[in-house]
C-alpha positions as CSV (number, residue, x, y, z in Angstrom):
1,X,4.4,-34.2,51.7
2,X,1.0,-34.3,53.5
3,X,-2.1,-34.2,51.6
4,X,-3.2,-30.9,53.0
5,X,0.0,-29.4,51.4
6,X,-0.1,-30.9,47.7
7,X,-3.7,-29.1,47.7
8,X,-2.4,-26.3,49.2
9,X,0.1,-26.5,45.9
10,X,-2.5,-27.2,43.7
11,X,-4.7,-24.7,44.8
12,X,-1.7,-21.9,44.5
13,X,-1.1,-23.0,40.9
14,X,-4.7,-22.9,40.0
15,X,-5.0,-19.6,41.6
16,X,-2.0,-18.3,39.5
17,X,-3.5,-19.9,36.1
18,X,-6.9,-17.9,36.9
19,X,-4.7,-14.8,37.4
20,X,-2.9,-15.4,33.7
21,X,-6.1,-16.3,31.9
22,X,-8.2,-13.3,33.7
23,X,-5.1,-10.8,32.6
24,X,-5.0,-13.0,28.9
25,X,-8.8,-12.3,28.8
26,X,-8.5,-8.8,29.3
27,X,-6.1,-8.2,26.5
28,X,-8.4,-10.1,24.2
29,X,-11.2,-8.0,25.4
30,X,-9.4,-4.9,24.9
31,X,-7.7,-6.0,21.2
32,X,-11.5,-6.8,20.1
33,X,-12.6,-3.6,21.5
34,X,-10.5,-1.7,19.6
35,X,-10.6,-4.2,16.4
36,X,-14.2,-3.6,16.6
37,X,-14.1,0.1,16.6
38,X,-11.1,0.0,13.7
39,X,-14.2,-2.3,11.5
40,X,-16.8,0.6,12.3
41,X,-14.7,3.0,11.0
42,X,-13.6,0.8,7.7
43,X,-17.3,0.3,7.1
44,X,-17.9,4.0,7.8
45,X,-15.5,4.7,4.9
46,X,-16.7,2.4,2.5
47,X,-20.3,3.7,2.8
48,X,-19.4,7.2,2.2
49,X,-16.6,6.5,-1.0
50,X,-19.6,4.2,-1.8
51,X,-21.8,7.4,-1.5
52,X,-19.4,9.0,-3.5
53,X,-18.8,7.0,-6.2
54,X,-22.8,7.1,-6.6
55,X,-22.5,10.7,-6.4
56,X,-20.0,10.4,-9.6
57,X,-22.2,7.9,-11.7
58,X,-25.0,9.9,-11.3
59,X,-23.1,12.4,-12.8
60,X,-22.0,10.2,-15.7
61,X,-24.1,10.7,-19.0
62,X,-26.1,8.1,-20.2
63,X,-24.8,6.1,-23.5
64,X,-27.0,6.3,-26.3
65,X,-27.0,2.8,-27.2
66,X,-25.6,-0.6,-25.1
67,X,-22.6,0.3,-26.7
68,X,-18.9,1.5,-25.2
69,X,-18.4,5.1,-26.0
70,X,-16.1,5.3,-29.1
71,X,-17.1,2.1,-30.5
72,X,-19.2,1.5,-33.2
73,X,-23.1,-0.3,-32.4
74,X,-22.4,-3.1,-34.7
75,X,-19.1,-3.9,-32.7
76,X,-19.5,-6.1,-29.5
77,X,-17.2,-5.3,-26.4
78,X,-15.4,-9.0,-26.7
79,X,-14.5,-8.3,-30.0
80,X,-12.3,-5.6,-28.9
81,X,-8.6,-6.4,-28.6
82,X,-7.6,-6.2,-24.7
83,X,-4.6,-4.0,-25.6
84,X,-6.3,-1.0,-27.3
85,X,-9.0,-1.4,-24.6
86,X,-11.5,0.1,-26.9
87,X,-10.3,3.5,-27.9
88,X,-8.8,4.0,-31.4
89,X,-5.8,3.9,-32.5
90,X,-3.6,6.8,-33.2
91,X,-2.7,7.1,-36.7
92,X,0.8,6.2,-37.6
93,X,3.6,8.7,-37.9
């Protein structure tokens, strides 16, 4: 094979890689594009249930004390047993 024709082969298989990658590249493009608008929209969402949840806190009223509604003052939050999460206990039938 002459020299002229392994460049001509070369040049042909270049020309086909730059083809793949281009059409690869375009994909990516077009997957970020839409990734990108999919993160807008998540980050949309989370500031309006963040505006929201605001919206419900304000709401909340205010405890007296430091303390856990329900609990007494003297009682601090770790000392409450995990399972009862803080409320009392029903009395025993």
């Amino acid at each position: 094979m002459s020299r002229i024709d392994e460049l001509t082969d070369r040049i042909e298989r270049l020309l086909l890689r730059h083809e793949e990658l281009r059409r690869t590249n375009d994909l990516l493009a077009q997957q970020v594009t839409v990734i990108t608008q999919e993160r807008d929209s998540l980050r949309a969402r989370l500031a309006a249930a963040r505006g929201r949840i605001d919206a419900l806190l304000d709401k909340l009223p205010l405890p007296a004390t430091g303390a856990h509604p329900g609990m007494d003052a003297d009682v601090d939050a770790d000392d409450v047993d995990a399972a009862d999460h803080g409320h009392p206990q029903p009395p025993d039938a």
